[in-house]
C-alpha positions as CSV (number, residue, x, y, z in Angstrom):
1,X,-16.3,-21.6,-19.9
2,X,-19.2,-23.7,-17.9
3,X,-21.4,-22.3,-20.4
4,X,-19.9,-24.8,-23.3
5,X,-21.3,-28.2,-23.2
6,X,-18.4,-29.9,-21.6
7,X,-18.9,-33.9,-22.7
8,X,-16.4,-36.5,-21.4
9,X,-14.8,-36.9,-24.7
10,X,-14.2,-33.3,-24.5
11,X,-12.6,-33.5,-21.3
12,X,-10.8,-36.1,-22.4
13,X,-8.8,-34.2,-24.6
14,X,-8.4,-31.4,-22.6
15,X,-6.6,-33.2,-20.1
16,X,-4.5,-35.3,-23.2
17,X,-3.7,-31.5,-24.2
18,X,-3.1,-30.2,-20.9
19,X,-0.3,-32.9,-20.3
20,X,1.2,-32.7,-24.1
21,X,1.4,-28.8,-23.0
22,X,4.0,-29.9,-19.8
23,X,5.5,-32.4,-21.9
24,X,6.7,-29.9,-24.5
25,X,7.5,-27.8,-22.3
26,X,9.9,-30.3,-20.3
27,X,11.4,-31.5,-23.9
28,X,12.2,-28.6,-25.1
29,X,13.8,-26.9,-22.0
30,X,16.0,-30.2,-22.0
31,X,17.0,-29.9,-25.1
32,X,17.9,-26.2,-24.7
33,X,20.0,-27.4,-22.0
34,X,21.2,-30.2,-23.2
35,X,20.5,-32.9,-21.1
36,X,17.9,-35.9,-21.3
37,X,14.7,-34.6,-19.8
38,X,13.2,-37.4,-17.1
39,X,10.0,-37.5,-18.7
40,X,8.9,-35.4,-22.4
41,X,5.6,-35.2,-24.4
42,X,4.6,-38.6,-24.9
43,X,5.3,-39.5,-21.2
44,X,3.7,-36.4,-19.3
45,X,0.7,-36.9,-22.2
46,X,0.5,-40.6,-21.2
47,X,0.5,-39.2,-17.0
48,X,-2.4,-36.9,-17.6
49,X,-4.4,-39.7,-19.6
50,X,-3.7,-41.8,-16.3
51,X,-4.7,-39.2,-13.9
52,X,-8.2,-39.1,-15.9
53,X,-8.7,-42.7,-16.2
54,X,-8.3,-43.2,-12.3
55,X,-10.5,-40.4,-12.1
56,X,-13.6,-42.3,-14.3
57,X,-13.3,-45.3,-12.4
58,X,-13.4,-43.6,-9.0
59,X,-16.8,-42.3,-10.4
60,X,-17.7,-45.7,-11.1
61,X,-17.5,-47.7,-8.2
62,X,-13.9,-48.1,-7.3
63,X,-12.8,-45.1,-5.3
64,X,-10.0,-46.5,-4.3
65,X,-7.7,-46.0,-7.4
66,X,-7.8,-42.6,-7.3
67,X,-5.5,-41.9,-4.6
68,X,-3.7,-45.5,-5.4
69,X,-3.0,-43.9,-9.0
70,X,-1.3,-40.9,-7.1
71,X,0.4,-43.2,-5.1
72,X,2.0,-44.9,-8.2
73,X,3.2,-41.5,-9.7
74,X,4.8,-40.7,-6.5
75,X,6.7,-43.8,-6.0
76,X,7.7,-43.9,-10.1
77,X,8.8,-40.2,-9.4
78,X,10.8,-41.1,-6.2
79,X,12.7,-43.8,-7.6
80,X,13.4,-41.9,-10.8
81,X,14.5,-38.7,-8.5
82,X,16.8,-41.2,-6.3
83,X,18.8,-42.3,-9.5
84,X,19.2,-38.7,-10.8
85,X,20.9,-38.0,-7.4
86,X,23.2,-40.8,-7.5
87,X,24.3,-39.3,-11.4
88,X,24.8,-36.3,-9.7
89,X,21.7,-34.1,-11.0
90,X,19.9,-31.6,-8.5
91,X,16.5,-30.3,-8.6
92,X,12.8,-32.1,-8.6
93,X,10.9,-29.2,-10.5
94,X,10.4,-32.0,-13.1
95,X,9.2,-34.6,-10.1
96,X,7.2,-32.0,-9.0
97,X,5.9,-31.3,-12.7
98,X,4.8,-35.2,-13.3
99,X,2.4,-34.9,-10.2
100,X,0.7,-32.1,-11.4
101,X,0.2,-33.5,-14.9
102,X,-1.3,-36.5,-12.7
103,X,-3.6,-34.1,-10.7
104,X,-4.3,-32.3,-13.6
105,X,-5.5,-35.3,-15.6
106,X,-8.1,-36.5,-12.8
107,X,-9.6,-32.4,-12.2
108,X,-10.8,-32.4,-15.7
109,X,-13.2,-35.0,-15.4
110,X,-14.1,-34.2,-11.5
111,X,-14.3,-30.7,-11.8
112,X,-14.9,-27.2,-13.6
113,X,-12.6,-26.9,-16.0
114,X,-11.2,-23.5,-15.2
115,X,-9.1,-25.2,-12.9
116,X,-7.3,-28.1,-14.9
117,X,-7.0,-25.8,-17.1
118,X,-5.4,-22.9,-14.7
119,X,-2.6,-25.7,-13.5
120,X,-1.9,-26.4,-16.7
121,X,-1.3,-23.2,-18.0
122,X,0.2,-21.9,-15.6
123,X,2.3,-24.5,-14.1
124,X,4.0,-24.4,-18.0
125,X,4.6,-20.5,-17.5
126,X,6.5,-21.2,-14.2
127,X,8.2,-23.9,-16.0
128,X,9.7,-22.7,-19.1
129,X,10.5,-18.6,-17.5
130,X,12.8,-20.2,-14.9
131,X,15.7,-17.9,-16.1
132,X,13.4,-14.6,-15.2
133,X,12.3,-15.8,-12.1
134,X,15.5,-16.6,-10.6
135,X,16.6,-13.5,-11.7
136,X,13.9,-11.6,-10.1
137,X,14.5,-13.6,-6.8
138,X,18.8,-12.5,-7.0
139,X,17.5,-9.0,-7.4
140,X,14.8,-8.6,-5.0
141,X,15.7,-7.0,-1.3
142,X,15.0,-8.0,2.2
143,X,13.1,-4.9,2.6
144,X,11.4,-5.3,-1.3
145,X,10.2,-8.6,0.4
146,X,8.7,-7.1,2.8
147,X,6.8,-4.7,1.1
148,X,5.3,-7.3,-0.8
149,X,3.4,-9.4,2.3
150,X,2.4,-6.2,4.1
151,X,0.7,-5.6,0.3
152,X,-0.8,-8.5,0.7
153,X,-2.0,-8.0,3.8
154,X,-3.4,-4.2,3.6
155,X,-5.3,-5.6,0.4
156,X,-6.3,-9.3,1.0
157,X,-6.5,-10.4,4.5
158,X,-7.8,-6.1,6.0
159,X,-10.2,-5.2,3.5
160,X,-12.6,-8.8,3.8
161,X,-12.9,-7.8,7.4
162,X,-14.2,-4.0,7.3
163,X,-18.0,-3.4,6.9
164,X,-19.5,-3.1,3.7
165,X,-21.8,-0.4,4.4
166,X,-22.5,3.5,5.2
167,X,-22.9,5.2,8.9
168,X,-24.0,8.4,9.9
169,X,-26.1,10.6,7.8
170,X,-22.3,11.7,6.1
171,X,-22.4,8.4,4.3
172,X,-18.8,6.7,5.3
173,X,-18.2,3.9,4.3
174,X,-15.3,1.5,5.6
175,X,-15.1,-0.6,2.8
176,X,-14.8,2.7,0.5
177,X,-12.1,4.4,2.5
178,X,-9.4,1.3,3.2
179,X,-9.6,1.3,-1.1
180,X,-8.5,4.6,-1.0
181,X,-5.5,3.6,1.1
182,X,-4.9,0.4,-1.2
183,X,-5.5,2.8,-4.3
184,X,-2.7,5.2,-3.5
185,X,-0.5,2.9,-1.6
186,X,-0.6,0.4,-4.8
187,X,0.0,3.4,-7.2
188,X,3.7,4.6,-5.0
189,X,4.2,0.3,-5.0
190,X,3.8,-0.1,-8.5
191,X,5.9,3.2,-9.7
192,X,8.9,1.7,-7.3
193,X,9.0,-1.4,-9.5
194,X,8.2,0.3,-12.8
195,X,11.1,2.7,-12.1
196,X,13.5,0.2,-10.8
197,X,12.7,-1.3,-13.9
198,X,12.6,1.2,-16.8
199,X,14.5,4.1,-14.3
200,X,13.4,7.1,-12.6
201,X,12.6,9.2,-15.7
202,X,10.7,6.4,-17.9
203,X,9.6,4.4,-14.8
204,X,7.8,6.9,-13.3
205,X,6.0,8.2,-16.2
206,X,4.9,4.7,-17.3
207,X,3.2,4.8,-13.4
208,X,1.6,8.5,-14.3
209,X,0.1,7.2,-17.1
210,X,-1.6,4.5,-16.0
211,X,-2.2,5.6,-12.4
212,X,-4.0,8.6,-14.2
213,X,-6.7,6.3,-15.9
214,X,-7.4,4.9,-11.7
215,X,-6.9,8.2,-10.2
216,X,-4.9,11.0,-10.3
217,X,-5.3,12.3,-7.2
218,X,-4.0,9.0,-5.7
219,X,-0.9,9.9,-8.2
220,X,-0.3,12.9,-7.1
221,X,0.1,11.7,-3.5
222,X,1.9,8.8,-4.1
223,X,4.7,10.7,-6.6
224,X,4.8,13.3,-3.8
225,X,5.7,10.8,-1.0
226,X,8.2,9.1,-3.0
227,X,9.8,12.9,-4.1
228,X,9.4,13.8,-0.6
229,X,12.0,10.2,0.0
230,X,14.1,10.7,-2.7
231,X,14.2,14.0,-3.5
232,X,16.7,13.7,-6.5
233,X,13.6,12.4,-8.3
234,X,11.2,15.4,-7.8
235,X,11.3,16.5,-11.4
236,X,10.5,13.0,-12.8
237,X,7.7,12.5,-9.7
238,X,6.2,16.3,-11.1
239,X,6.1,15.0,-14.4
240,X,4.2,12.2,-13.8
241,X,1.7,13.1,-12.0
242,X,0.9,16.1,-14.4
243,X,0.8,13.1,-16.5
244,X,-1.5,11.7,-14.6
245,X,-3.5,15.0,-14.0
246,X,-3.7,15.0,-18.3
247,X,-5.2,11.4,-18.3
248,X,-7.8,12.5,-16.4
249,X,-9.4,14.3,-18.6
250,X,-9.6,11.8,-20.9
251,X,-11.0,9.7,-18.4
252,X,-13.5,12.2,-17.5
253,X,-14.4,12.5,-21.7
254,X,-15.2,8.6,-22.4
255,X,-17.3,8.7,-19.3
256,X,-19.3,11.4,-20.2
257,X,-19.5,9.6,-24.2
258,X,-20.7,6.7,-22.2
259,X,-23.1,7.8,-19.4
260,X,-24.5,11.2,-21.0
261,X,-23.4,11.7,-24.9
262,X,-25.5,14.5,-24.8
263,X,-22.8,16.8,-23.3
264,X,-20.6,16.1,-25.7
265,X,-20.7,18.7,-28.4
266,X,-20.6,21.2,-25.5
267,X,-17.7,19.8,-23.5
268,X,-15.4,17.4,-25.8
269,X,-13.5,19.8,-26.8
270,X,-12.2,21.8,-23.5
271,X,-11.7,18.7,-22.3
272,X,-9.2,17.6,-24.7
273,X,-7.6,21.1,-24.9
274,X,-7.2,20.9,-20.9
275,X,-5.6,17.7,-21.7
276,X,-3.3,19.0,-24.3
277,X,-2.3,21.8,-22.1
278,X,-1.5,19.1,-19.0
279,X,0.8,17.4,-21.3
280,X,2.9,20.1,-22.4
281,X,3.4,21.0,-18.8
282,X,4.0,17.5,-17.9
283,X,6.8,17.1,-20.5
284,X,8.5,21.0,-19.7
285,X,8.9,19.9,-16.6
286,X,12.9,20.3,-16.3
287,X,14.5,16.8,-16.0
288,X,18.4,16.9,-16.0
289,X,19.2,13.4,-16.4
290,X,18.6,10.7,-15.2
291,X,19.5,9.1,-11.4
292,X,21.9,6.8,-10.8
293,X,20.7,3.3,-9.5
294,X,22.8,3.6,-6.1
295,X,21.4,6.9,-5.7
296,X,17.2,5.0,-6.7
297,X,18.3,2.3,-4.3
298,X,19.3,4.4,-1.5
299,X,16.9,6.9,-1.2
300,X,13.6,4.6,-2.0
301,X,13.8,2.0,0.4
302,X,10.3,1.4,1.1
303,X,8.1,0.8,-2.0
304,X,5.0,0.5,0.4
305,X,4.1,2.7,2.5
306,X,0.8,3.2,4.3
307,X,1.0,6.0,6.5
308,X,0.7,8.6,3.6
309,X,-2.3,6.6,2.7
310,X,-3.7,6.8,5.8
311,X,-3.3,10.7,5.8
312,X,-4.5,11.4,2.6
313,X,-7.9,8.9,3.4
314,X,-8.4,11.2,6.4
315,X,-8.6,14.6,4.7
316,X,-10.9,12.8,2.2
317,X,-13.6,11.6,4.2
318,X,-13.3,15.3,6.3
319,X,-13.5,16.6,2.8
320,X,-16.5,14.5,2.0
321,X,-18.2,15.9,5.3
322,X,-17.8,19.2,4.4
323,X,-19.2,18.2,0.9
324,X,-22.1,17.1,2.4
325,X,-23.0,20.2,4.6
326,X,-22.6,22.5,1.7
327,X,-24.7,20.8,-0.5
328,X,-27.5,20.8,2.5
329,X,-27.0,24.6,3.0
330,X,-27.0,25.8,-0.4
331,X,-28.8,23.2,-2.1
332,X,-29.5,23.0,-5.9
333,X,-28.6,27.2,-6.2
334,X,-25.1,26.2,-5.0
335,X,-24.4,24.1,-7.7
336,X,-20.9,25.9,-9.1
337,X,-19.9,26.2,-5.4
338,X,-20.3,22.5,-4.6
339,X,-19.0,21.8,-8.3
340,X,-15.5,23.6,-6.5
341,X,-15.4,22.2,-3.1
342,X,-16.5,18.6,-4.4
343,X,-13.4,19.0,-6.8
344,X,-11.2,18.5,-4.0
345,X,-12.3,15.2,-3.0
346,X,-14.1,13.0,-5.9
347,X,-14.9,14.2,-8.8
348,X,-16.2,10.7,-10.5
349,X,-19.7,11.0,-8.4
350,X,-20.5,14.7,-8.9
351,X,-19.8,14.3,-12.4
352,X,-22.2,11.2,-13.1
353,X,-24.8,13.2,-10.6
354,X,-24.4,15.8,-13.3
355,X,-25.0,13.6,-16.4
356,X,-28.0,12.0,-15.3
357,X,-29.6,14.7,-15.2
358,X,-32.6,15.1,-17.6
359,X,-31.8,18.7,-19.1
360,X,-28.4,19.9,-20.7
361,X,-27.2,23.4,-20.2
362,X,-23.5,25.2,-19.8
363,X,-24.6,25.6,-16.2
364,X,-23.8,22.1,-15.7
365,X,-20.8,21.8,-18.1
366,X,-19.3,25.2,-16.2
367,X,-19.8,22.7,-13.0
368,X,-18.2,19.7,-14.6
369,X,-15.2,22.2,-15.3
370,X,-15.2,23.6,-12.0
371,X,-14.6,20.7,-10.6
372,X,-12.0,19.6,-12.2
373,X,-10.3,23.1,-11.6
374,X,-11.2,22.4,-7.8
375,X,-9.1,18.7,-8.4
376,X,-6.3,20.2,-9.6
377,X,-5.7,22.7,-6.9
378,X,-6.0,20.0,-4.6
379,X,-3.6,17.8,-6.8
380,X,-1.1,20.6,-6.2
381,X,-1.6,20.9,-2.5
382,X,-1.2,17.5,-2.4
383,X,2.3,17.0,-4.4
384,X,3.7,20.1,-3.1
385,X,3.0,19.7,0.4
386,X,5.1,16.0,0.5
387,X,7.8,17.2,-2.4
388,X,9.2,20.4,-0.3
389,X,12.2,20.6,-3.2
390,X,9.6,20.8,-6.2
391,X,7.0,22.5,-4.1
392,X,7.6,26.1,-6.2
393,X,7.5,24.3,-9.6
394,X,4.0,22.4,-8.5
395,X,2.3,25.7,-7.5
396,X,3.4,26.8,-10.4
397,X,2.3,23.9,-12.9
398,X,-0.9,23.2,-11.4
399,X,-2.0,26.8,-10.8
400,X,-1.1,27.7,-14.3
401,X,-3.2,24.5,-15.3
402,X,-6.2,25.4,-12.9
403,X,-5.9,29.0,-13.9
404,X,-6.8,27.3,-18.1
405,X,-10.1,25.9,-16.9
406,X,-11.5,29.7,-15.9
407,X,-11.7,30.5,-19.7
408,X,-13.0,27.8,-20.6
409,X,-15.6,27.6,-18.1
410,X,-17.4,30.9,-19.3
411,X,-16.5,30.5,-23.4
């Protein structure tokens, strides 16, 4: 945005359009509700054009009208509040609104323009979807709350403060671990909402789906942890995360079209018959309804939780030790081995080690396979070790999907 040349008539009418933005926005929602809106388009357009003038002749030599100009909005805005209280009217969002068009119209001349721009848009998003929002604030639980700030917390005020950099000769990393607890702790967060949205049956696969594109290890744990809650869901949590497990090859596919095309004619298409195969055992996973909302409410009530996070990071950077060691003892003759054991933590890494790699041979695409037959054992340890109900129908799945890759691994 910085990059366009950004003159003062531009600005200008950036901030006149910023303001006729709120203006309409107030106007219309008056109208809608049928009552004379305090201020509409040619007034908030007329605020923002004020807010910008103040601002020019602060940067020439009178400072003072800046914050005088403010003042003037604020007293105009008081008064005009006092009278709609003695009529009767509640609420100041449209007070509240006639600052900001003032604020706005001064930013675009002082500042980058992101910003203005930013307040603008969305202050008129916040404005015109007041029907959602109060909804989403009638529906939204104490504990739901709550699971919202310690998000917050576990991924904006912890993860600043670790170090950003790897100890011991094992390579761990602080910075890499706590995203692994955000990763899988934001996937079981997200599929809460999504299914108290959608339900347990659609909900939950909409999380699958696109937790499978992030990880689908992190899937499986999460879906597992919230089967393991609510164990009326364990057929749609399965489903999902065999969803997920499908997506993954996919995944795996563009990256290798991306960072080494060269494997493609030898891999593309075990890739996407591995996929087909995850999806048909995703969707025959038996589902007998749906689950009531009482029932969703009562047995998922905590859509954040970090401890299985916490758990699941542990075992990965033991796994990543144990990686490590292997790969020093056997070396480069080990490679199918390793391709196995470092299926069971990260696959990403081993696979682009594999790509950049100057030769091409069905060694190495037997070792990208491998690997992924190694992830999905693990995926199944994973799911059926939280979800004790669909622990039988997990081995099953995933084994009968890990078992697919040996074929295809020596055709």
């Amino acid at each position: 945005m910085e990059s366009l040349e950004l003159t003062f008539q531009v600005r200008f009418f950036i901030a006149l359009g910023l303001g006729f933005l709120l203006g309409l926005e107030r106007e219309t929602s008056g109208l809608a509700q049928q009552h004379q809106p305090i201020a509409g388009v040619r007034t908030y357009s007329l605020i923002s054009m004020y807010g910008f003038g103040c601002a020019w002749l602060a940067q020439n030599g009178v400072p003072a009208v800046l914050p005088l100009g403010l003042i003037s909005i604020v007293v105009l805005a008081g008064i005009e509040y006092a009278g709609r209280i003695r009529e009767g009217h509640q609420g100041w969002t449209s007070s509240v609104a006639v600052l900001i068009t003032y604020v706005i119209g001064a930013l675009t001349l002082n500042t980058i323009i992101w910003l203005p721009l930013a307040l603008g848009i969305i202050s008129a998003i916040l404005l015109s979807e007041k029907t959602r929002i109060e909804h989403f604030v009638e529906s939204l639980k104490k504990f739901e709350l709550f699971a919202i700030l310690k998000f917050l917390v576990v991924t904006v005020l912890v993860l600043p403060l670790l170090p950003n950099r790897e100890f011991t000769q094992f390579n761990l990393n602080p910075v890499g671990t706590w995203k692994i607890v955000i990763l899988i702790s934001t996937i079981g967060f997200v599929g809460y909402f999504l299914m108290k949205k959608f339900g347990s049956q659609y909900g939950l696969w909409l999380s699958g789906l696109l937790g499978g594109i992030v990880s689908s290890t992190a899937v499986s744990v999460a879906m597992g942890r919230m089967a393991q809650k609510s164990p009326e869901i364990s057929a749609q949590a399965l489903r999902s995360s065999l969803l997920a497990s499908s997506v993954m090859y996919v995944r795996i596919l563009l990256i290798i079209a991306i960072m080494g095309p060269g494997f493609l004619p030898l891999i593309w298409w075990r890739l996407l018959v591995l996929a087909g195969l995850g999806v048909v055992l995703s969707l025959t996973t038996g589902v007998r309804g749906g689950v009531s909302k009482s029932s969703l409410d009562s047995g998922l009530s905590n859509p954040f939780e970090i401890s299985p996070a916490l758990v699941f990071s542990v075992l990965f950077l033991t796994l990543q030790v144990v990686t490590i060691l292997v790969k020093s003892h056997f070396g480069n003759s080990g490679l199918l081995i390793l391709s196995f054991i470092v299926g069971v933590t990260d696959i990403d890494p081993f696979i682009l080690s594999i790509l950049s790699s100057k030769t091409i041979s069905t060694v190495l695409v037997s070792a990208i396979i491998i690997s992924m037959l190694g992830n999905t054992l693990i995926k199944g340890v994973y799911f059926g070790s939280l979800a004790r109900t669909a622990r039988r129908d997990a081995i099953l799945r995933y084994g009968t999907l890990a078992v697919l890759h040996i074929p295809l691994v020596f055709l």
